[in-house]
Residue frames as a rotation matrix with the C-alpha (Angstrom) as fourth column:
UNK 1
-0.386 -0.826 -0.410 -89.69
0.836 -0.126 -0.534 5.20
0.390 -0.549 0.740 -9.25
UNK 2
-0.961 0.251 -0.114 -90.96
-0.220 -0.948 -0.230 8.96
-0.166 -0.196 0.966 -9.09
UNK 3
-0.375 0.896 0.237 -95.10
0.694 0.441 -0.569 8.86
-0.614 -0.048 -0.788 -8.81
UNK 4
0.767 0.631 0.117 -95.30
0.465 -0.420 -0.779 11.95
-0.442 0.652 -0.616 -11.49
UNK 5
0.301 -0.702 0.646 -93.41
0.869 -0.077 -0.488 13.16
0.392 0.708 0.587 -14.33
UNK 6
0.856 0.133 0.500 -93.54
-0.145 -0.866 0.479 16.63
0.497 -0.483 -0.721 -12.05
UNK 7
0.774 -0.394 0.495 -91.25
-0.438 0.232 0.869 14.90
-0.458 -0.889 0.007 -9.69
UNK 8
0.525 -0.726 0.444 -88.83
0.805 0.593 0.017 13.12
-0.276 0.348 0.896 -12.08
UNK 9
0.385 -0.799 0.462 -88.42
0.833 0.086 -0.546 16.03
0.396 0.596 0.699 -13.59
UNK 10
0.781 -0.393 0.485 -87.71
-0.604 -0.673 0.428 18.29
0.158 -0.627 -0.763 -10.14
UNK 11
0.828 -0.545 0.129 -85.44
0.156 0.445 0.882 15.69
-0.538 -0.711 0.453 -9.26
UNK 12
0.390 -0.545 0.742 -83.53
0.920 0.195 -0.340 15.94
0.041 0.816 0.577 -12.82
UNK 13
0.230 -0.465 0.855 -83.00
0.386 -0.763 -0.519 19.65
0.893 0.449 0.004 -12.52
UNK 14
0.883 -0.416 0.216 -82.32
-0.310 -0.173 0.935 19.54
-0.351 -0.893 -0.282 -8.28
UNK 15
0.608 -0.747 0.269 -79.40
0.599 0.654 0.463 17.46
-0.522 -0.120 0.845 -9.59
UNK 16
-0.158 -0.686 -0.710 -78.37
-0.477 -0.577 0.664 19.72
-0.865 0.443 -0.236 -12.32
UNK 17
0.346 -0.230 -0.910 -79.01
-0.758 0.503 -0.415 17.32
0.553 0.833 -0.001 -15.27
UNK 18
0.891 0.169 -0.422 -77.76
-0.257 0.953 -0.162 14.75
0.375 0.252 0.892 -13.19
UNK 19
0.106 -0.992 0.069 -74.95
-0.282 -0.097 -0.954 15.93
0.953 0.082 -0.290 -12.14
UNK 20
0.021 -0.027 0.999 -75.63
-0.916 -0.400 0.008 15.73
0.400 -0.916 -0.033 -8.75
UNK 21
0.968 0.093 -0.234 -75.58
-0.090 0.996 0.022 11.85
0.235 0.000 0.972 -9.21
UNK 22
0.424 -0.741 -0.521 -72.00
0.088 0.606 -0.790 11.20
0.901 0.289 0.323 -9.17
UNK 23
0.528 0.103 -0.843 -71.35
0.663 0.570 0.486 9.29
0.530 -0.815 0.233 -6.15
UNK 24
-0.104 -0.925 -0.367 -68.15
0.946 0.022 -0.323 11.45
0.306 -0.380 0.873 -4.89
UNK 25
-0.578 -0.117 -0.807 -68.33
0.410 -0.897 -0.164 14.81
-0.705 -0.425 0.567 -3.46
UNK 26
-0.174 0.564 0.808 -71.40
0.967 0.252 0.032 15.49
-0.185 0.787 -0.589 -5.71
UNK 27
0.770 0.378 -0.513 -71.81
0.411 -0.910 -0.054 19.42
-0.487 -0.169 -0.857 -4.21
UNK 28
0.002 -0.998 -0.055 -68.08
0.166 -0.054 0.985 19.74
-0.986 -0.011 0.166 -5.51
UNK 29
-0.460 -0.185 0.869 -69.14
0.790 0.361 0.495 18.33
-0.405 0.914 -0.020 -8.76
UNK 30
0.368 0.896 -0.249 -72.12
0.874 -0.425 -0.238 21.07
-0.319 -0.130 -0.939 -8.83
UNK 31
0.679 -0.177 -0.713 -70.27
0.023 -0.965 0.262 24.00
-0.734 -0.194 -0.651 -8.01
UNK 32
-0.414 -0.785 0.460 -67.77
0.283 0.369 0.885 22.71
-0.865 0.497 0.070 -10.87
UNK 33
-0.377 0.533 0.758 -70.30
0.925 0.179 0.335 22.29
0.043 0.827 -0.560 -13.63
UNK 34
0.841 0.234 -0.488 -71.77
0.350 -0.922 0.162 26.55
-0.412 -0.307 -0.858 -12.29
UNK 35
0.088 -0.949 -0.302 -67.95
0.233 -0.275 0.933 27.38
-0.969 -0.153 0.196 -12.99
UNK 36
-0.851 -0.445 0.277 -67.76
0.349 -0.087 0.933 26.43
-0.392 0.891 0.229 -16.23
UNK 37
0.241 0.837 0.492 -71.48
0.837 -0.435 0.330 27.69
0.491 0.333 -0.805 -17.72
UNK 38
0.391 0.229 -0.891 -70.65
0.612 -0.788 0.066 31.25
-0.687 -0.572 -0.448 -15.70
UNK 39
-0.581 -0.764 -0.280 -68.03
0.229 -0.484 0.844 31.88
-0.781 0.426 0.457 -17.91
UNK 40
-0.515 0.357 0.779 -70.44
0.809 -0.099 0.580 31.79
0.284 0.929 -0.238 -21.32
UNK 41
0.537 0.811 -0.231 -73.34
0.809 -0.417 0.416 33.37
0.241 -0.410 -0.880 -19.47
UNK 42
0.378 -0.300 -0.876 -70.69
0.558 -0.682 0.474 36.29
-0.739 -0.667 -0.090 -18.23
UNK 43
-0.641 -0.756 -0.133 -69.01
0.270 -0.384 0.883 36.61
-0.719 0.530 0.450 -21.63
UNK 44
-0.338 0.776 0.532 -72.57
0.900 0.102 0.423 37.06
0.274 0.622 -0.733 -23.15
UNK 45
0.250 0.484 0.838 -74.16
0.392 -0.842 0.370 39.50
0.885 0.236 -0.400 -21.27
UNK 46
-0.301 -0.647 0.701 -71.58
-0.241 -0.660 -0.712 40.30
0.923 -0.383 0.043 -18.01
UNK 47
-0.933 -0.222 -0.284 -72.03
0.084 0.633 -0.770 40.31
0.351 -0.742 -0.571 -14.78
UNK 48
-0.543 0.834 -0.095 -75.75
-0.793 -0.547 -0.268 41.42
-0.276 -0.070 0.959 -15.18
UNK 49
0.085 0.411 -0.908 -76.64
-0.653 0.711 0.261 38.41
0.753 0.570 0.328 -17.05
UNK 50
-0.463 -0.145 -0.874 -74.62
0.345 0.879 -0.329 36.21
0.816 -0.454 -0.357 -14.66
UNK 51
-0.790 0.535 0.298 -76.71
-0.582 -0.501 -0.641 38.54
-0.193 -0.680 0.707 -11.42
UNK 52
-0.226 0.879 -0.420 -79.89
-0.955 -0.114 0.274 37.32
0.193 0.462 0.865 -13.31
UNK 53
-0.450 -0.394 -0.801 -78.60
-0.275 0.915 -0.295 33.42
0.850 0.087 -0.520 -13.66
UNK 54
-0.917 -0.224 -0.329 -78.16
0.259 0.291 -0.921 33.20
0.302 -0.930 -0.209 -10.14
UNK 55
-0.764 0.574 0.295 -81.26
-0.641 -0.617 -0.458 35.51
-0.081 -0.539 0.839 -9.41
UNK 56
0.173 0.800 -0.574 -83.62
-0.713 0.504 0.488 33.06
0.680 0.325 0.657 -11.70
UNK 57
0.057 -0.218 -0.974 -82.01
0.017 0.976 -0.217 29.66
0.998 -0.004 0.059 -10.36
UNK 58
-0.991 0.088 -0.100 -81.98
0.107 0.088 -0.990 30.69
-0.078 -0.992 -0.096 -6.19
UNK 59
-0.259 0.961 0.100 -86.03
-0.956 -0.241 -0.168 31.95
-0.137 -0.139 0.981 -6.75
UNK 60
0.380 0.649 -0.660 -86.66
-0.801 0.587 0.116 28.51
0.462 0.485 0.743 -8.52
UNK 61
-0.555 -0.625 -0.549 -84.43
0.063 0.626 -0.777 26.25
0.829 -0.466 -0.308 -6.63
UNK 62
-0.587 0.521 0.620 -86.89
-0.732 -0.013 -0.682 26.86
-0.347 -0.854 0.389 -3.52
UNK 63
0.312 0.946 -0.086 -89.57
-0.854 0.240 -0.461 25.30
-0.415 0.218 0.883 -5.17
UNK 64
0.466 -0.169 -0.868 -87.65
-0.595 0.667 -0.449 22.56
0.655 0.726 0.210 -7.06
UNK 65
-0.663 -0.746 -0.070 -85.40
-0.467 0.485 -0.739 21.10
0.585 -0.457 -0.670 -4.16
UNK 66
-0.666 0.556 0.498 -88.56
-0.738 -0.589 -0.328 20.91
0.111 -0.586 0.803 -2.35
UNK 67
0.854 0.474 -0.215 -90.55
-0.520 0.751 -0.407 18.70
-0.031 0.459 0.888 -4.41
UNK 68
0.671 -0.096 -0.735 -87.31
-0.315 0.860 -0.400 16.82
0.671 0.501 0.547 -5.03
UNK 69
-0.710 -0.456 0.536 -86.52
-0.587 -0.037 -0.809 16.45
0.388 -0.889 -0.241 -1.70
UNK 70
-0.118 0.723 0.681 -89.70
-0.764 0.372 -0.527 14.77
-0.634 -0.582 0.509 -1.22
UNK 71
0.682 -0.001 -0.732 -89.59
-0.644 0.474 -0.600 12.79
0.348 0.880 0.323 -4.10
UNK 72
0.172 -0.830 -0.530 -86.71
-0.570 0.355 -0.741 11.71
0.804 0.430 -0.412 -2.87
UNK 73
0.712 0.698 -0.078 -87.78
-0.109 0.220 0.969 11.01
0.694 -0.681 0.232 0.47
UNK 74
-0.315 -0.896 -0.313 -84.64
0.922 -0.211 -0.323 12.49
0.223 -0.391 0.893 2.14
UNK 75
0.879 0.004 -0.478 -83.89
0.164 -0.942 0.294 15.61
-0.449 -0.336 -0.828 4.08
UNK 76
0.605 -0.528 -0.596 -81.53
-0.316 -0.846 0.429 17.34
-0.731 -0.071 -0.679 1.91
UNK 77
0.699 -0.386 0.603 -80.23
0.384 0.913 0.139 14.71
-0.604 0.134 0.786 0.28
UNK 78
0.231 -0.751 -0.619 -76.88
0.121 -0.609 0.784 15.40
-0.965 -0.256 -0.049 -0.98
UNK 79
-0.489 -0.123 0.863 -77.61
0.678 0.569 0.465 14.88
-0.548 0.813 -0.195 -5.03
UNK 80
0.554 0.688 0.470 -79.32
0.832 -0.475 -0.287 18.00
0.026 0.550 -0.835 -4.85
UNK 81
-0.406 -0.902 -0.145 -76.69
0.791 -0.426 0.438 20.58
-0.458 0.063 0.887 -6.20
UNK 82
0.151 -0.019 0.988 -78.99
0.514 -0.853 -0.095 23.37
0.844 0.522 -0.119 -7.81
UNK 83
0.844 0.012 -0.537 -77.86
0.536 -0.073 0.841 24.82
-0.029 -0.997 -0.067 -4.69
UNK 84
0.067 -0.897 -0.436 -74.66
0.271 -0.405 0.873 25.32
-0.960 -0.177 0.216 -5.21
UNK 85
-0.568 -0.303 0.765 -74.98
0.777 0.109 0.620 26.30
-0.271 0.947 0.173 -8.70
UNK 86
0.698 0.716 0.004 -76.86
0.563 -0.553 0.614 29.15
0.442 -0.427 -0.789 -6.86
UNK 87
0.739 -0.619 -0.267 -74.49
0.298 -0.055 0.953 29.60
-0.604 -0.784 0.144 -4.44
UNK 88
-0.105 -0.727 0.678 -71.53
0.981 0.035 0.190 29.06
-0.162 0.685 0.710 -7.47
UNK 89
-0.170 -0.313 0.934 -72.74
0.985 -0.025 0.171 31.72
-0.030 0.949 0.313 -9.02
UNK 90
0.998 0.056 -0.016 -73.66
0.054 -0.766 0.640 34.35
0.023 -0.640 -0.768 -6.51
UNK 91
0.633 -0.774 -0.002 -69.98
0.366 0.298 0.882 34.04
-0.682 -0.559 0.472 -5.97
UNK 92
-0.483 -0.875 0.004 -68.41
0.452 -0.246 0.857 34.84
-0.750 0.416 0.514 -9.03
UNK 93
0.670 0.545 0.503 -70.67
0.739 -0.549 -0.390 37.80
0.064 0.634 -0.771 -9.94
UNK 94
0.811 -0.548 -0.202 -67.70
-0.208 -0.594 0.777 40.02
-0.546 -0.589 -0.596 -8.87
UNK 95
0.093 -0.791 0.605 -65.09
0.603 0.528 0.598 37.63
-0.792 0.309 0.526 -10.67
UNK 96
0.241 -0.341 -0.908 -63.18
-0.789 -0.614 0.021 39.47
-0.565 0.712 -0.417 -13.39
UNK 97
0.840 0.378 -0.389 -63.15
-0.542 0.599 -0.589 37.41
0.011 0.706 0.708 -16.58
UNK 98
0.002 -0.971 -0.241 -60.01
-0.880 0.113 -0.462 35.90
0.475 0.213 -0.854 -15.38
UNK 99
0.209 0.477 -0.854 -59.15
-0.099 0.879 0.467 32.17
0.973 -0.013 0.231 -14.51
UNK 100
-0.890 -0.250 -0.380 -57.44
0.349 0.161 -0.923 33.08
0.292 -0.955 -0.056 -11.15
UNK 101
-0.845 0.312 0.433 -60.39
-0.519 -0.291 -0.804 34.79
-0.125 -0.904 0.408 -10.17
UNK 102
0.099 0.753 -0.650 -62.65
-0.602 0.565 0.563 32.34
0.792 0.336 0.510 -11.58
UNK 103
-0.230 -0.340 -0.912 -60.50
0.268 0.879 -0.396 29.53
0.936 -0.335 -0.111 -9.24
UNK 104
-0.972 -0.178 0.154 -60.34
-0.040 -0.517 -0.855 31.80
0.231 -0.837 0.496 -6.26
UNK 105
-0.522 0.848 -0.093 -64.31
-0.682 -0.349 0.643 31.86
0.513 0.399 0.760 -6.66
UNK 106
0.375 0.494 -0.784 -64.78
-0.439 0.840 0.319 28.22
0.816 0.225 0.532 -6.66
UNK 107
-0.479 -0.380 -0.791 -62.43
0.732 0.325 -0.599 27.62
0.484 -0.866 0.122 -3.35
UNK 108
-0.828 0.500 0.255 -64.11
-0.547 -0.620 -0.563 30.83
-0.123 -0.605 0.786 -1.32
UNK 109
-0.180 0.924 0.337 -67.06
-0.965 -0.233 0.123 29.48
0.192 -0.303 0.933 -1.98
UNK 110
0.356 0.162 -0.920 -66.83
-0.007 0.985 0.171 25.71
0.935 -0.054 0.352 -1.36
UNK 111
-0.894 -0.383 -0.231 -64.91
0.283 -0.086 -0.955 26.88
0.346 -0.920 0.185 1.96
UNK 112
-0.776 0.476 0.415 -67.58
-0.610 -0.396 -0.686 28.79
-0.162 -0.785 0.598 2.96
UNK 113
0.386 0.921 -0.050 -70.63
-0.877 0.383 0.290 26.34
0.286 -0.068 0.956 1.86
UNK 114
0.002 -0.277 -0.961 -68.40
0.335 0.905 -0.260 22.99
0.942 -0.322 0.094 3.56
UNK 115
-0.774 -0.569 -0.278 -67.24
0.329 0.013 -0.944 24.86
0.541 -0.822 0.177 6.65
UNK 116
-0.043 0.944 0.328 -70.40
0.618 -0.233 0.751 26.74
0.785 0.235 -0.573 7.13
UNK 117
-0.820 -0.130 -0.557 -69.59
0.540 -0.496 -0.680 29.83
-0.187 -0.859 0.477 9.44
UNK 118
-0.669 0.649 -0.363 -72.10
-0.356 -0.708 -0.610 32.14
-0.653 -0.279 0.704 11.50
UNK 119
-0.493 0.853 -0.171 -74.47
-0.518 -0.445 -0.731 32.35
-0.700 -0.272 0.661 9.09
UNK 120
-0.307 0.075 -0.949 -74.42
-0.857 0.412 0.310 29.86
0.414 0.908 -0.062 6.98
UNK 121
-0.890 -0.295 -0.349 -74.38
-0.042 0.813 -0.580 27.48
0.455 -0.502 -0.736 9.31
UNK 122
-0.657 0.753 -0.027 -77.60
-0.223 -0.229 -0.948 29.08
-0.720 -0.617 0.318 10.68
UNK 123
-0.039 0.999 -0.030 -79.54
-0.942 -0.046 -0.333 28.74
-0.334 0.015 0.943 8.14
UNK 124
-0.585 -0.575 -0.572 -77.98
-0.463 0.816 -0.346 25.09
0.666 0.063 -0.743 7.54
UNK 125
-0.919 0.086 -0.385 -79.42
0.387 0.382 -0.839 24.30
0.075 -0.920 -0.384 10.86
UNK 126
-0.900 0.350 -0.260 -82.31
-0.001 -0.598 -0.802 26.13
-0.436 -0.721 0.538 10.88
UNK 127
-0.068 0.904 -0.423 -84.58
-0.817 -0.293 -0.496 26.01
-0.572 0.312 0.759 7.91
UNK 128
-0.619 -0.257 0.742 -85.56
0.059 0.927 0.370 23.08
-0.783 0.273 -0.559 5.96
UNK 129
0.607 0.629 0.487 -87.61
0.547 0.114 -0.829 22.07
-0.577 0.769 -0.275 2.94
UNK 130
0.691 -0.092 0.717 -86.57
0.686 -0.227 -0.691 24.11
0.226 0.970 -0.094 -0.24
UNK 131
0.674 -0.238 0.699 -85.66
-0.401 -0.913 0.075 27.47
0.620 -0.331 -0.711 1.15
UNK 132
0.835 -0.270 0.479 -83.24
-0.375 0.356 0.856 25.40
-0.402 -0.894 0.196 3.91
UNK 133
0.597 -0.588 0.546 -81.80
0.491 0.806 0.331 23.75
-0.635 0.071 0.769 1.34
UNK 134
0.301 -0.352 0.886 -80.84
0.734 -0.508 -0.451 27.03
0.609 0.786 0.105 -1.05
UNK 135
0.943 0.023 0.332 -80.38
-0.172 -0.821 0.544 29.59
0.285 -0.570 -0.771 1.85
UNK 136
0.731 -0.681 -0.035 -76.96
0.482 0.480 0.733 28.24
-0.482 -0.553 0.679 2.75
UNK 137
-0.013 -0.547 0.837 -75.66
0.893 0.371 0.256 28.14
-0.451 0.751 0.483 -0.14
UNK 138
0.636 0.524 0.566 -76.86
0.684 -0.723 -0.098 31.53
0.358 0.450 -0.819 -0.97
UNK 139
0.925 -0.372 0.082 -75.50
-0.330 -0.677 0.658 33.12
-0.190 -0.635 -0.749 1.97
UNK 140
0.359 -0.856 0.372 -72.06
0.525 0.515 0.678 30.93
-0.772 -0.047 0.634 1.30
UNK 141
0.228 -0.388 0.893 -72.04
0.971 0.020 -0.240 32.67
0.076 0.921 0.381 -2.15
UNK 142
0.820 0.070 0.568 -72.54
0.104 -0.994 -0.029 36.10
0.563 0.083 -0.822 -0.93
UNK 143
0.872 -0.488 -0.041 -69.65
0.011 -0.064 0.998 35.57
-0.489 -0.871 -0.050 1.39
UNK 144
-0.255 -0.869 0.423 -67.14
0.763 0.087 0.640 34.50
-0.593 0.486 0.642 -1.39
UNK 145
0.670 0.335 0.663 -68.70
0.608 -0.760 -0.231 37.16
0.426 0.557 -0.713 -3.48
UNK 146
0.984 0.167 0.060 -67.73
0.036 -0.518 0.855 39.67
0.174 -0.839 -0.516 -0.88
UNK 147
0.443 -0.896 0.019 -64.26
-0.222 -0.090 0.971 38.41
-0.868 -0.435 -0.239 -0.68
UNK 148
-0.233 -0.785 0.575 -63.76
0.690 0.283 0.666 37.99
-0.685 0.552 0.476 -3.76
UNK 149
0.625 0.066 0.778 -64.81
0.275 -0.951 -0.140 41.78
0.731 0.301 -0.612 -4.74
UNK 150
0.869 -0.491 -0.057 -62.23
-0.406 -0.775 0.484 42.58
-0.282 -0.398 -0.873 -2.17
UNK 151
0.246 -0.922 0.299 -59.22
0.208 0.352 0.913 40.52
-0.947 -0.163 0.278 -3.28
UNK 152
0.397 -0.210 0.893 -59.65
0.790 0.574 -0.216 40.25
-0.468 0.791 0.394 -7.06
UNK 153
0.860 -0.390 0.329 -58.36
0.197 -0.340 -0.920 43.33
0.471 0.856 -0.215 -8.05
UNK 154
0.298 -0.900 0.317 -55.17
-0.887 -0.138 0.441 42.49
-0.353 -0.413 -0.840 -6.37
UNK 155
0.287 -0.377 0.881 -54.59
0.217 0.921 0.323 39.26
-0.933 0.098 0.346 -8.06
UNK 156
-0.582 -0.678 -0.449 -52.17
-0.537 -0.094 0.838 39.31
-0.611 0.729 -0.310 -10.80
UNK 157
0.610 0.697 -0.376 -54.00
-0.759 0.377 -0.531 38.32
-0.228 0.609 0.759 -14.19
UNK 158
-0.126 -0.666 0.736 -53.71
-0.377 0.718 0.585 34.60
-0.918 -0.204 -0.341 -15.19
UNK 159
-0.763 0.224 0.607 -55.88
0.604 0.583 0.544 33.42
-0.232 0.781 -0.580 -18.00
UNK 160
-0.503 0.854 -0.134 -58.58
-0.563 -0.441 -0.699 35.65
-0.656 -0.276 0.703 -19.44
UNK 161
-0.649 0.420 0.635 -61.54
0.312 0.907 -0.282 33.70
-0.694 0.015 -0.720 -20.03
UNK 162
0.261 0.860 0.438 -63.40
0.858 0.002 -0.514 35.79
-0.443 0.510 -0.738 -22.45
């Protein structure tokens, strides 16, 4: 299937483990599976740790989507979700250990990496290979970030997660 174990296993960790397989709204699933691993990674070592996460997995995600984008012999191809699990988690470096502002997270940023405004959309449209495919999603997270460091300490605690 894959012509080097290099490639199987970019394609295995573009997906997430795999996650990015499941047929249905697979970026959905992504940003789902980011959600729940932020929380550990935040209750470990805060939002520094979860800064780092995100910092390690957008630097390497260039280089992995890349290769498993070719591999895959698609542009973009929608099964690759370390993206949003980038994106996820830029987003809810701001989040207070709480589950509303966990949710609130995960909708701000799936709005902004489906609807793609201004600048997401640019680099959506604009850059391709690795970097094309994480740059969206980046910029999608820093947007919910952004709005969710200005709402969350107006939301009424719901669940704290840690």
């Amino acid at each position: 299937m894959f012509s080097t174990f290099r490639d199987a296993l970019s394609v295995i960790v573009a997906t997430w483990f795999l996650i990015g397989r499941i047929p249905f709204a697979p970026g959905t699933w992504g940003s789902l599976a980011a959600v729940i691993l932020a929380a550990p990674i935040a209750a470990t070592g805060g939002w520094t740790a979860l800064t780092a996460a995100a910092l390690a997995v957008s630097l390497l995600g260039i280089p992995i989507a890349d290769r498993a984008e070719k591999a895959m012999g698609r542009k973009d191809p929608g099964a690759i979700v370390i993206d949003e699990v980038a994106g996820q988690w830029i987003a809810l470096i701001p989040a207070a250990p709480d589950l509303g502002n966990y949710i609130l997270g995960f909708a701000l940023f799936r709005l902004f990496d489906i609807a793609k405004p201004g600048p997401v959309g640019w680099a959506d449209r604009r850059l391709s290979g690795g970097l094309g495919i994480m740059a969206d999603d980046i910029i999608a997270g820093a947007l919910a970030a952004t709005c969710l460091a200005l709402a969350g300490p107006y939301l009424p605690p719901l669940l704290s997660l840690y």
